[in-house]
N, C-alpha and C positions, 0 to 999 in steps of 0.2 A: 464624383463631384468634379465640376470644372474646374480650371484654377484663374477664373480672372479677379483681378479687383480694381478697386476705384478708393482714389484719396480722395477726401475733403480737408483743406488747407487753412486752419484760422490764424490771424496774428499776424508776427514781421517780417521782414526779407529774410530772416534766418532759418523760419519756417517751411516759407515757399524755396529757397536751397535745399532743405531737409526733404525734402518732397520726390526733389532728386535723386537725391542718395537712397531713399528709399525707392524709388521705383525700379534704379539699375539695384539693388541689391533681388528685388523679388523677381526683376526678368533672369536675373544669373541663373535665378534656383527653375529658373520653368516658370513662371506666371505670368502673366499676360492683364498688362493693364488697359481699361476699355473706360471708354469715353462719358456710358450710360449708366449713372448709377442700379438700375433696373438690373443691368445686364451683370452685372456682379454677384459673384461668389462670396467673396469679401469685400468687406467696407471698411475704411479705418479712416479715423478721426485725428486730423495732425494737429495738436491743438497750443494752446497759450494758454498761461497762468498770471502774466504781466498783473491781469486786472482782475477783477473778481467778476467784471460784464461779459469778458471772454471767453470766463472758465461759463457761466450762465448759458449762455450761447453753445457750449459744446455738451454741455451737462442736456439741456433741452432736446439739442437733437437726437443724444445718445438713447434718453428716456422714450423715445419717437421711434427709435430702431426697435427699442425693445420692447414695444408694445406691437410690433411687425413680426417679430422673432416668429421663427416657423421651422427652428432645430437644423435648419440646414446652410442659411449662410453665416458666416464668420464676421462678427463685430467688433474692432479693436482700437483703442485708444493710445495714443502712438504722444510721444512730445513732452514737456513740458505740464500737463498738467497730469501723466500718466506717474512720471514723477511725483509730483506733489501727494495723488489721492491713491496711489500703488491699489492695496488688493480692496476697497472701500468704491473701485470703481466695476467692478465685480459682483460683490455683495450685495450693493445700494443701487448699480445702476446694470446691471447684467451684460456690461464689458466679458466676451469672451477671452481677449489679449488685451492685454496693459505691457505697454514697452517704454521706458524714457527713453531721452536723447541720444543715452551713450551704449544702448541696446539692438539698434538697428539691425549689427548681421547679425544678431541672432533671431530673427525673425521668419527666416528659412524652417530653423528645426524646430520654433515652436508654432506654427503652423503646422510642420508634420504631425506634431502630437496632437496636436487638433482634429489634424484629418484623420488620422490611426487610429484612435481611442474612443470606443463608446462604453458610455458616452462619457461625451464631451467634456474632458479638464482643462477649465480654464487657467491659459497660462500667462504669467507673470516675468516678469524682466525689468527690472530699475537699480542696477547699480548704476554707478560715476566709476568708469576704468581709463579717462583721462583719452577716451577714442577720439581720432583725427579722421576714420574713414580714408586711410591714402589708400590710392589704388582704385578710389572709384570715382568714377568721372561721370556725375550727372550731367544733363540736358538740361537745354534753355527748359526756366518755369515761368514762363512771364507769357503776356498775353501779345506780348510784341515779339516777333521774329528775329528782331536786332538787336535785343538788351539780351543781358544776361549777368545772373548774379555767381559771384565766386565767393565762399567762406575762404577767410585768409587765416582766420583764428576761434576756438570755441568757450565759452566760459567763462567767467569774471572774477576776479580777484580784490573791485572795489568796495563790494560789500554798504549801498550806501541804502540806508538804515529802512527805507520803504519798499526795496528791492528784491525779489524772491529767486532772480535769475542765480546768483552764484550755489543757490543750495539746491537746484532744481538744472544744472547746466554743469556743476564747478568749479573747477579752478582753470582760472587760464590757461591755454597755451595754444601755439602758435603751429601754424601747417607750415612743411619745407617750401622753400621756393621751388623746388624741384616741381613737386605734388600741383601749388598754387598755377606754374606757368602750363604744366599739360592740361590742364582742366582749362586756361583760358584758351588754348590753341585748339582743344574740340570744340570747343561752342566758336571761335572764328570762324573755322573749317566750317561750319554749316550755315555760316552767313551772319552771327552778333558781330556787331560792331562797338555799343556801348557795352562795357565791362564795370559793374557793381562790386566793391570792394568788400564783402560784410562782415563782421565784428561787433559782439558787445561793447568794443572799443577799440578801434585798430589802430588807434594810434601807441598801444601799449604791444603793438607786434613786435618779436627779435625770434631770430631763430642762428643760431648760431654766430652772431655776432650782426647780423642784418637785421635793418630796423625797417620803420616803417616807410624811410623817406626811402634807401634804396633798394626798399620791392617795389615801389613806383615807379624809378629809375627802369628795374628790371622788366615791369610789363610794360610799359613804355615801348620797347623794342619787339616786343611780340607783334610779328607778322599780322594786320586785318585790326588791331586793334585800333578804332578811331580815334573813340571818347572815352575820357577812365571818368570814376566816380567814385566814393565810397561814403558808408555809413554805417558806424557812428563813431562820433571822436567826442572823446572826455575834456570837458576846458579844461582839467588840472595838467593835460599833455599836449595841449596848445600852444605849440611852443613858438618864439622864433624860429627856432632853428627849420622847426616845420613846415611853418607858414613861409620863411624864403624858398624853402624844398619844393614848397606847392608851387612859387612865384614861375620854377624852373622845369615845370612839367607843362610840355606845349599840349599835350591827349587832356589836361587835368580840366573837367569843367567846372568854371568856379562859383559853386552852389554847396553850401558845406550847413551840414545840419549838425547842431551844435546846443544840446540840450543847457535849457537855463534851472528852468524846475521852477524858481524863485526869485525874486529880486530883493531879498530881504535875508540880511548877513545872517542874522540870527535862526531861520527859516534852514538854510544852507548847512551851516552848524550842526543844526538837529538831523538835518539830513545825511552827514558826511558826506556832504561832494567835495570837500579838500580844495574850495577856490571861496573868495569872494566876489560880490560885484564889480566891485572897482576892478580886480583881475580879469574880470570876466569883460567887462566896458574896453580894458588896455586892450585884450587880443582882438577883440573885434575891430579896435581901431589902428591896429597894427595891421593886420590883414589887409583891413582897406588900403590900406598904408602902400604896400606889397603888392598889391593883386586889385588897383581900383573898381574892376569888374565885379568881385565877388558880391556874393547875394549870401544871406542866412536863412536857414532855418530850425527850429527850436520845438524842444518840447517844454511846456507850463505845469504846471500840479498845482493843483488851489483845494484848501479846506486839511491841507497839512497839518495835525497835533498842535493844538494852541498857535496854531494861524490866527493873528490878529489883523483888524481894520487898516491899520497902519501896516503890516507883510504885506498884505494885499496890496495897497495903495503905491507899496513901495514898485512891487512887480508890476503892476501897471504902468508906470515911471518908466519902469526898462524897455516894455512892449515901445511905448512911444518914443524913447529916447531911441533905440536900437532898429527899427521898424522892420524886424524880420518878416519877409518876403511871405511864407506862412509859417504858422505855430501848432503843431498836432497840442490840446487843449485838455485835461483831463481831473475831474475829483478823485482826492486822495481818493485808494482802496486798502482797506486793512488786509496784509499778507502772510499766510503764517510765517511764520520763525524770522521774521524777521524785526528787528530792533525798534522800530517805530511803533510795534505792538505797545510799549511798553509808558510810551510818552504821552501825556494824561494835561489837562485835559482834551477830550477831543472837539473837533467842529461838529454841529448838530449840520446833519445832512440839508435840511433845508438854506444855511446859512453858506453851504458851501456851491450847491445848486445857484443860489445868487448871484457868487462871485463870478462860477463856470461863467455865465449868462454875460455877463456885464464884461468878461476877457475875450470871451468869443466875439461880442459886438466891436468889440474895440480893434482887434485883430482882423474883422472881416470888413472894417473901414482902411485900415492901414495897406492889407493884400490891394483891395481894388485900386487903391489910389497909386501903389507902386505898379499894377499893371497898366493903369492909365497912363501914368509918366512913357509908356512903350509906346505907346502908339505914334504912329508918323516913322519910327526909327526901322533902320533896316535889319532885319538878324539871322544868323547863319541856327537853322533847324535841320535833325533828324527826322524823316519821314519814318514813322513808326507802324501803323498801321490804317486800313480804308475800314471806311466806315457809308454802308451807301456810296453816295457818290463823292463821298469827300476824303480827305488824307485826313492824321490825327500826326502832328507830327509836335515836336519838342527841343525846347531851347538848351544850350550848354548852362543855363539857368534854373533847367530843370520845369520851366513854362510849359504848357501845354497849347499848339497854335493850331485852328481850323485851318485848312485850306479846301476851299469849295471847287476841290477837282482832283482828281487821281493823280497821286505822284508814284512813281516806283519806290517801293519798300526799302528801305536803308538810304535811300538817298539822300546828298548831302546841299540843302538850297539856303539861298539868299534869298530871304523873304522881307516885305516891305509890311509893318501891321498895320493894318488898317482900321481896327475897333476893337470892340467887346462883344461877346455874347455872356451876359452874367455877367461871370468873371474869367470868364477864355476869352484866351485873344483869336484875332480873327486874322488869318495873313493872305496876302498876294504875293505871290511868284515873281521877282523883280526879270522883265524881261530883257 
């Protein structure tokens, strides 16, 4: 049997980093990843548990593979939801390999028993051993040439109540800056410019007495690195102290995604996010404060355990007081083992389908109208990728700008914008 395979990538930027690590882990051993799923030996499914649509989505495919099955290639479910449904993904859905997050090198020798053995034992791997992965230095996984994402830290320790990541990831902790700065100077080395910070929370990064502000400081100075980035930060670790840190990072683009969930104290509480609104309103208005360029963006949850008219009305309150730049939008999803199982009564799906509906419209008024305010202005964009005959290039905003004519890839322009298409902006090249 050949040895190539092919990943399929669902979920967050933690995933698509995981992607990496998993690819240089199967080239070490001899295998050879190929671009066609056709052309594969193996198939593996890097998947999400965040939601219950996601895990949907992986679950459907897998059933899709397995009605393909033909005893000869290799189907395995890898990530976060391998985790959660361990040997149930096997039985139920004819997963040949099930690996969580913190199983990845061993993926090597259970593959060999795959190949060795007939027939075929399907094999299993899903402890939590607290894995950092040093030593391996994935490749850019992004569809631009010039980004590229770095895990700084894996796991969470906030535990907040609708959440399934700390029981399906762990417990915190944090990569050396050692590890953090080589993995950003291979990906400079082949041409990224923008550097993706990633973390279930990086602002909860220390590693030997280094915090978050100076591993910033640190890649700051790493050779090729243009624009820094990161995501995601917890409001309960939104600190000053931070946000003047951010003030003093000249690479820092200031586009900071900064989940709210709620705008309803009570909502928040039940959630354990360990902040209020008003805490929440201070830092956003202290950043601006700091950093008047910065721009937000946020994640929403609506139809939360005894979400009321008034929760609701309240988080609408905050979309518009606040007018985050955009808002990733989503209905609660019940998740096992975690604490909000528990919280009674719940929202009848239809009622929460409503809310989605009415915050989506409200958010895709607020988006367009802060990209409108852009237009006429001038603004300094990445050239990310051509598209036909046009660039696809992006703001330190994190904006997405047409430019109707080829620019070179990584390049760094003063652009005048000149409209909309939708909701992209449209730029010209200031001559």
């Amino acid at each position: 049997m050949r040895r190539n395979f092919y990943i399929t990538t669902y979920g967050c930027q933690m995933n698509q980093y995981d992607a990496g690590i998993v690819k240089e882990i199967l080239k070490s051993a001899g295998y050879s990843p190929v671009a066609d799923e056709n052309e594969a030996d193996i198939i593996l499914l890097l998947t999400c548990s965040v939601r219950k649509h996601a895990e949907n989505r992986a679950l459907g495919r897998l059933m899709s593979m397995k009605r393909k099955k033909d005893g000869q290639r290799i189907f395995g479910v890898l990530g976060c939801m391998a985790q959660n449904y361990k040997e149930e993904l096997i039985s139920h859905y004819g997963a040949d390999l099930v690996v969580g997050p913190d199983g990845y090198q061993h993926l090597p020798s259970l593959l060999a028993n795959l190949l060795t053995t007939q027939p075929k034992m399907p094999q299993v791997w899903v402890g939590l051993n607290q894995e950092c992965y040093d030593g391996i230095y994935p490749k850019a996984e992004s569809s631009s040439l010039v980004t590229g994402f770095v895990a700084i830290m894996r796991g969470c320790n906030n535990f907040c109540s609708y959440c399934i990541v700390p029981y399906v990831r762990g417990q915190e902790r944090s990569k050396s800056p050692e590890q953090i700065t080589r993995e950003i100077e291979i990906l400079t080395q082949s041409g990224v410019k923008t550097i993706t910070l990633v973390g279930q929370n990086v602002l909860a990064y220390h590693y030997n007495g280094m915090d978050f502000g100076g591993l910033l400081k640190e890649v700051e100075k790493i050779p090729g690195v243009e624009w820094l980035r990161f995501i995601t930060a917890h409001p309960k670790d939104f600190s000053k102290e931070v946000i003047t840190t951010l003030a003093g990072i000249k690479k820092f683009c200031p586009c900071i995604h900064l989940p709210l969930q709620s705008g309803s104290n009570r909502i928040l509480a039940l959630m354990n996010r360990r902040y209020t609104k008003e805490e929440y309103l201070e830092r956003i208005e202290l950043a601006r404060q700091y950093i008047p360029e910065v721009v937000f963006t946020t994640d929403i949850m609506v139809g939360f355990p005894t979400e009321t008219e008034d929760d609701f009305n309240q988080t609408k309150e905050m979309l518009e007081k606040i007018r985050f730049d955009f808002a990733y939008m989503f209905q609660y999803s019940p998740r096992p083992q975690t604490q909000a199982l528990t919280i009674k009564p719940e929202v009848d799906f239809a009622t929460g389908r409503r809310r989605l509906a009415k915050l989506i419209a409200l958010q895709s008024q607020i988006t367009k109208e802060n990209n409108q305010k852009l237009i006429g202005q001038e603004l300094e964009v990445m050239v990310e990728k051509h598209q036909t005959d046009q660039s696809l290039a992006r703001t330190k905003s994190n904006k997405v700008v047409v430019l109707d004519r080829l620019e070179p890839i990584g390049a760094i322009l003063k652009v005048k914008i000149i409209g909309m298409r939708g909701w992209t902006l449209v730029g010209a090249k200031e001559p």
